[in-house]
N, C-alpha and C positions, 0 to 999 in steps of 0.2 A: 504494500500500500504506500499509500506518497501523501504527503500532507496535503496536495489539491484534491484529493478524493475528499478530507478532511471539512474544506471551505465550506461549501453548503449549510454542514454543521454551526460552523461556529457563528456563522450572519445568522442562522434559524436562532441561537441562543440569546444572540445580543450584542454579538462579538464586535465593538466598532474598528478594531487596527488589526492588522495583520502585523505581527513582528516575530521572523523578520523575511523579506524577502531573497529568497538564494536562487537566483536568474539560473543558475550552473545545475540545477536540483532539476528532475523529471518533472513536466507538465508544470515548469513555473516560468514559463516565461511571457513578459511583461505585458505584451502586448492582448494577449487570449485572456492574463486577469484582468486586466483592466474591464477586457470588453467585458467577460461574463460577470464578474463580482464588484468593478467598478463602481455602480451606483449604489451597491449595499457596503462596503467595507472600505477601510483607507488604508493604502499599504504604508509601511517603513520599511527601511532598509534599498536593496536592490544594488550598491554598487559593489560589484565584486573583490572579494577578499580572496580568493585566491590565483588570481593572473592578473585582473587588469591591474588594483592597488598595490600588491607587490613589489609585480616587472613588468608592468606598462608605463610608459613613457606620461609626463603631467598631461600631455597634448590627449592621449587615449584616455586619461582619468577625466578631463575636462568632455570629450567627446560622448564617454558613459551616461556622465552629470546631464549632459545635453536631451541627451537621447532618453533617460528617463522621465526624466521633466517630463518631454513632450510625451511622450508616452503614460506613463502612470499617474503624473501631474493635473492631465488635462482635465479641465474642468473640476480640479481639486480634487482632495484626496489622495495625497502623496506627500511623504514626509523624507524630505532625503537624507541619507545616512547610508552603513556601510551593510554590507548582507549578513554580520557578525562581527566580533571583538574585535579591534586593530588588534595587529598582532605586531611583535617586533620587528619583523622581516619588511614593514610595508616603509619607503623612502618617506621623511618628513615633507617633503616636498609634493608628493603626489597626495599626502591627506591633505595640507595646503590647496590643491589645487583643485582634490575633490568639493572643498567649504567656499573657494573662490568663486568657482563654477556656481555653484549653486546660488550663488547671492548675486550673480550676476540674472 
């Protein structure tokens, strides 16, 4: 089972956030929640902790940031942050850029 089997559930309880979103995770990617659970639940999370934050370059962290927004953002409902714990391996510079992005 995958935690998107899961969704249904938790907007039927009351569930108002999703936390956290793992884009890398079966049947979670961004676009398909949005469409289906969008107007019931608000995701968090979404940018990847294990490749883009990492060993992606600031340019790809800002490009994820981008591409979430429009994506899980639209029309609200989307809280941006990382898909799990920074971890020590992630460059100070690409979490900078992921928090730039976003205020941008």
């Amino acid at each position: 089972m995958t935690i998107r089997e899961f969704i249904p559930d938790f907007i039927e309880i009351g569930l108002d956030i999703l936390n956290l979103i793992q884009t890398r995770a079966k049947g979670m990617a961004p676009e398909e929640l949005k469409r289906e659970f969008g107007k019931d639940i608000c995701f968090h999370g979404s940018i990847d902790v294990q490749k883009t934050l990492p060993v992606g370059t600031a340019e790809e962290v800002k490009k994820e940031v981008k591409s979430r927004i429009e994506t899980l953002g639209k029309d609200g409902g989307f809280i941006l942050a990382p898909s799990h714990n920074l971890q020590p391996d992630i460059p100070t510079e690409n979490i900078i850029a992921m928090y730039e992005a976003g205020r941008k």
